[in-house]
N, C-alpha and C positions, 0 to 999 in steps of 0.2 A: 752812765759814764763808760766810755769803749779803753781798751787796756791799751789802744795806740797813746792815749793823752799821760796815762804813767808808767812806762815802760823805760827802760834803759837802753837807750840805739846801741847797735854794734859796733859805730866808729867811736862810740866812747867805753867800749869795754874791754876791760884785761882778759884775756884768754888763751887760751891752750893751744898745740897741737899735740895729734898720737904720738910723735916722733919723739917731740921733747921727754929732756928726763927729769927724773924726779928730784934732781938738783933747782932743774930752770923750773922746773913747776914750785916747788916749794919756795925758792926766794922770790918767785911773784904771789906769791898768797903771802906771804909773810909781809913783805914790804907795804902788799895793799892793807895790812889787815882782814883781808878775806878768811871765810870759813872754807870757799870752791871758788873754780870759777868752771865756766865753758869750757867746753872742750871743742876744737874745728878740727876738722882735713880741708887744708882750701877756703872755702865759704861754705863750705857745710858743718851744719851741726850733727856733730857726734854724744855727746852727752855732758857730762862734768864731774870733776874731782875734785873730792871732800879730803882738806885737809885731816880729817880723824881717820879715811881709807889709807894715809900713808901712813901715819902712824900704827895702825891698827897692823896693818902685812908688815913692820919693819918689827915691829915688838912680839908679835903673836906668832908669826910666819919663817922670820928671817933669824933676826939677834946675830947676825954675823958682824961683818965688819964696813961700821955706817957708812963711808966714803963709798967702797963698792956699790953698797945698797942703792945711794943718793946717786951715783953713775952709771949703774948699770941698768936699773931698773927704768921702764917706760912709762910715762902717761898711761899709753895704749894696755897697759897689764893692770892698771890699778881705776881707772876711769869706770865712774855708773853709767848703762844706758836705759835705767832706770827711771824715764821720764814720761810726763804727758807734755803737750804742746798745747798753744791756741795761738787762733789766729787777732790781729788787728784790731778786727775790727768788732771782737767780741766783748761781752760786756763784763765790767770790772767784777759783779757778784760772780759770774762762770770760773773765773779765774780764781777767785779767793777759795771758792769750792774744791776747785781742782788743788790748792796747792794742800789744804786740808786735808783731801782722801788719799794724797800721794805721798805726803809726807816729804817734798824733794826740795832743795833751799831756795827752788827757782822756776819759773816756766820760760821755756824757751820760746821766743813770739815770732811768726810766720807771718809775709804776707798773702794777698789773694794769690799769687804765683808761686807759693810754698818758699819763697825765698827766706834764709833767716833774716830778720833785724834787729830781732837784741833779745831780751830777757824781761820778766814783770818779775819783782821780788818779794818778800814778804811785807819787807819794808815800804816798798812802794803802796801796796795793797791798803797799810797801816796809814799810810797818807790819803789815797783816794776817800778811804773813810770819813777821816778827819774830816777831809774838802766836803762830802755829802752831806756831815752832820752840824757844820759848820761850827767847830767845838770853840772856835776863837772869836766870834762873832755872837751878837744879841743874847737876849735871855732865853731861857730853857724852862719851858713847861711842860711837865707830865698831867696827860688829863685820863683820867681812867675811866671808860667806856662799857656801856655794857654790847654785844655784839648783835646790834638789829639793826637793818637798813634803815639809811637816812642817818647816820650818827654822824657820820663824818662829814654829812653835808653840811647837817645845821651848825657843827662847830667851826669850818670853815667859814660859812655866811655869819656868823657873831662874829669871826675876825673880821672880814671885811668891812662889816658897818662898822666896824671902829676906824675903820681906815689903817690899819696897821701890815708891813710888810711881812712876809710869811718866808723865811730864809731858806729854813730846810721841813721836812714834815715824815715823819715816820711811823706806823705802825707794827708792835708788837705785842705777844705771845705773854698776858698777864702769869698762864699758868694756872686760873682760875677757872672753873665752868662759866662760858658768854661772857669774861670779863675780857680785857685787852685795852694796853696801855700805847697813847697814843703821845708821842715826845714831840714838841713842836718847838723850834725856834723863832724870835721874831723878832722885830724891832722896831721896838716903841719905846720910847719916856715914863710912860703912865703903865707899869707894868699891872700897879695895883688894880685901875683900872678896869683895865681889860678883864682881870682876875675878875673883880666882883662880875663883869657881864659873863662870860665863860659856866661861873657858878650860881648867876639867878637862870640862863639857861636849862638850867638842871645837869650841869655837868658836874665830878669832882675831881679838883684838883691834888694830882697826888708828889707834885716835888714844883720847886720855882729853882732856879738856879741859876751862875751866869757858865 
């Protein structure tokens, strides 16, 4: 899945300039419910401001008198450029990594022209998932594997010959020595079914769920 299909475009986002003060920046965070948003000069991205950075410099920094604070101070004095970027066309796992190592509310997204067009969130991220693992669709099978080749082939061909549709399929990290748990979604009727072929296979099953 590429980060263009859950990104948020630029013509639908709230954002900043340096210039703005921390009046106009705070009653558009607020209004939205945002935690930050972007920050532009123009159509470039500069970085983004976290509504806890103006609190944090008004309370810790300032303590003078709020009005002044709220109109005197800039974007430009208070904004992170604390970020990493990716491009378009990259893939949603590269993204979810980056936004982990960075810690930042948000990636700013480029195209192949370095042009900005918008932002991938956390939230967004939290949905691509969902969409991969298909958490609202078919049944959910954990089958616990031991790790030799060929495993994954023959439990795929026992799905097949059942004729049953294969939604999502993923492999992970049992935590065991050569063990490794494989969660598969599908959709069939006969969930039982399929269980017993799965486990005269020589497979075992370790969770059913919807």
């Amino acid at each position: 899945m590429y980060v263009k299909n859950h990104m948020l475009r630029r013509e639908k986002l709230v954002t900043l300039d340096l210039q703005d003060n921390i009046y106009t920046a705070l009653k558009k965070i607020q209004e939205g419910d945002f935690m930050s948003l972007p920050v532009l000069e123009g159509d470039e991205f500069k970085g983004y401001l976290m509504k806890e950075a103006i609190y944090r410099n008004y309370f810790e920094y300032n303590q003078g008198d709020k009005n002044e604070f709220l109109k005197n101070t800039k974007v430009k004095d208070l904004y992170s450029t604390n970020f990493r970027s990716i491009k378009e066309d990259d893939y949603i796992e590269n993204a979810s990594y980056l936004l982990k190592e960075w810690r930042t509310p948000f990636l700013p997204v480029f195209d192949s022209k370095n042009k900005f067009t918008g932002i991938l969130t956390h939230s967004s991220i939290f949905d691509a998932f969902s969409e991969i693992f298909g958490l609202d669709k078919g049944t959910r099978i954990v089958v616990n594997m031991l790790d030799i080749p060929g495993q994954l082939a023959k439990l795929t061909e026992v799905i097949r010959k059942e004729n049953v549709n294969i939604i999502n399929f993923a492999a992970v990290d049992a935590k065991v020595l050569d063990v490794y748990r494989v969660i598969i979604r599908v959709d069939t009727k006969d969930v039982i079914g399929l269980i017993e072929k799965i486990e005269k296979a020589g497979f075992k099953i370790g969770e059913i769920s919807r």
